[in-house]
N, C-alpha and C positions, 0 to 999 in steps of 0.2 A: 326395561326402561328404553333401551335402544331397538327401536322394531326392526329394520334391517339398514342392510348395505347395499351396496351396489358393486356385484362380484368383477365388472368390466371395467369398473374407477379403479379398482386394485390392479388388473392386465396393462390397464394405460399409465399406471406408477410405476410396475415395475419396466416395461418397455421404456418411458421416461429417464428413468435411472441407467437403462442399457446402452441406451443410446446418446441420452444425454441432450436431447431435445428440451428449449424451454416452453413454459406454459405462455398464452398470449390469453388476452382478454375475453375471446371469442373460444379460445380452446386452453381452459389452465390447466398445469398440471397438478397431482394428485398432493397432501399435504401428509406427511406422518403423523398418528393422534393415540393416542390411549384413552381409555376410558373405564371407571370404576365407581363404585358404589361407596361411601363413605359414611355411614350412618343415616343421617334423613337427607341426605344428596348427592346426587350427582357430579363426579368430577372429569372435566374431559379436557385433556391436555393437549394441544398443537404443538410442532415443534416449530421455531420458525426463527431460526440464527440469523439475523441480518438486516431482519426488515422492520422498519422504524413504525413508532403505535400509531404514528399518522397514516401510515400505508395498510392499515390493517379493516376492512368492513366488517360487522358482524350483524345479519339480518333474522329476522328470526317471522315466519309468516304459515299459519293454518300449519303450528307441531314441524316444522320444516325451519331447521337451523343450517346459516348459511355461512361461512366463514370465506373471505373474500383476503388476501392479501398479493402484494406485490414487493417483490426484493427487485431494486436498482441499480442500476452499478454503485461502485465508491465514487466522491468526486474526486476528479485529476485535474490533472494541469498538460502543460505541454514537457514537465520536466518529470512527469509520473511513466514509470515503465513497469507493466505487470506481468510478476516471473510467475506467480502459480493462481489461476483460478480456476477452482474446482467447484465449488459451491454455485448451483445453477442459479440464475436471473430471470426473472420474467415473473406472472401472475398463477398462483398458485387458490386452490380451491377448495373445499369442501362441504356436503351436504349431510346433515344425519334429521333421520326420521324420526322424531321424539315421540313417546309412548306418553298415554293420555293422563298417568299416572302421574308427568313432573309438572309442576310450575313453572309455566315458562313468563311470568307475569313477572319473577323476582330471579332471572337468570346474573349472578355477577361475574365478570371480567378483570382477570388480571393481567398484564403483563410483564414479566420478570426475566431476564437472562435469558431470552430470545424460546420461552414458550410461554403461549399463551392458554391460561387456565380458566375455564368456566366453572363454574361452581352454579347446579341448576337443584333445586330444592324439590323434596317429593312431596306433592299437593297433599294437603291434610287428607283429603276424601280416599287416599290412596296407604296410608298408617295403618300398620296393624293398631288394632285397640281391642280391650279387654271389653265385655261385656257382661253385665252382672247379673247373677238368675234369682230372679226372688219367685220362694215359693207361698202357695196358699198355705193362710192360715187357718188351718181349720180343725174343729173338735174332733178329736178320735175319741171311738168309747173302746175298751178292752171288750175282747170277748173270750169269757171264761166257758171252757168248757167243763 
C-alpha cells in the first residue's frame, strides 16, 4: 500500500528533535505518523498536539499525499510569561507515496485530540475476489472392459 519512504526525512526528524530546530515553510520539519491496514482501508495517523484544523493542508496529486501543517505560538498578552515550552513551533510536513492499489478519489479526514486520521479505501480493482470455475458438460460413456 505504502510504496516507500524517504530514509533522509527520518535523519532530518530525528536531528530535529536533537537539536531542537523548528520547521519553516521552505524547510518543515518531519511529522510522527503511523500507518496500517484495516480491512478494505487504509489508516494513516499524524500526530499533531497543537495545531488548530485551520492550520492543517492536505494535498493529494499523481498517488503523492501531502500533509502540510503549522503549530503557532499560544496567544499572549503583555501579562503572559512562559515557564516551559517544549513542544516545538513552526511548519511541519509530510509526503507518502501511495500504491496504485488505494483509492485515493474517496480518501476521508479526521481530526480529533491533536491527530490527524486518514482513512483511504482499497480500490475495488485491488479486492481479493473469488472466482467461480464451471466445468463442461459433457457425455461420458463408461468403458467396460
Amino acid at each position: 500500500m505504502l510504496m516507500r519512504t524517504d530514509p533522509f526525512r527520518e535523519l532530518d526528524r530525528l536531528t530535529q528533535q536533537v537539536l531542537g530546530t523548528a520547521g519553516t515553510w521552505s524547510k518543515p520539519a518531519a511529522m510522527p505518523m503511523d500507518a496500517y491496514r484495516a480491512g478494505d482501508e487504509f489508516v494513516v495517523c499524524f500526530d499533531l498536539p497543537g495545531v488548530a484544523p485551520d492550520a492543517i493542508e492536505l494535498d493529494i496529486e499523481r498517488n503523492v499525499l501531502t500533509v502540510k501543517a503549522e503549530r503557532r505560538p499560544l496567544p499572549g498578552g503583555n501579562d503572559v510569561e512562559m515557564q516551559v515550552s517544549e513542544r516545538p513551533l513552526g511548519v511541519f510536513s509530510r509526503q507518502l507515496f501511495l500504491g496504485e492499489s488505494l483509492d485515493t478519489e474517496h480518501i476521508a479526514a479526521d481530526y480529533e485530540a491533536g491527530v490527524l486520521t486518514l482513512r483511504i479505501p482499497v480500490a475495488e480493482k485491488a479486492k481479493p475476489r473469488r472466482i467461480e470455475i464451471s466445468g463442461a458438460q459433457s457425455d461420458r460413456k463408461e468403458i467396460q472392459a
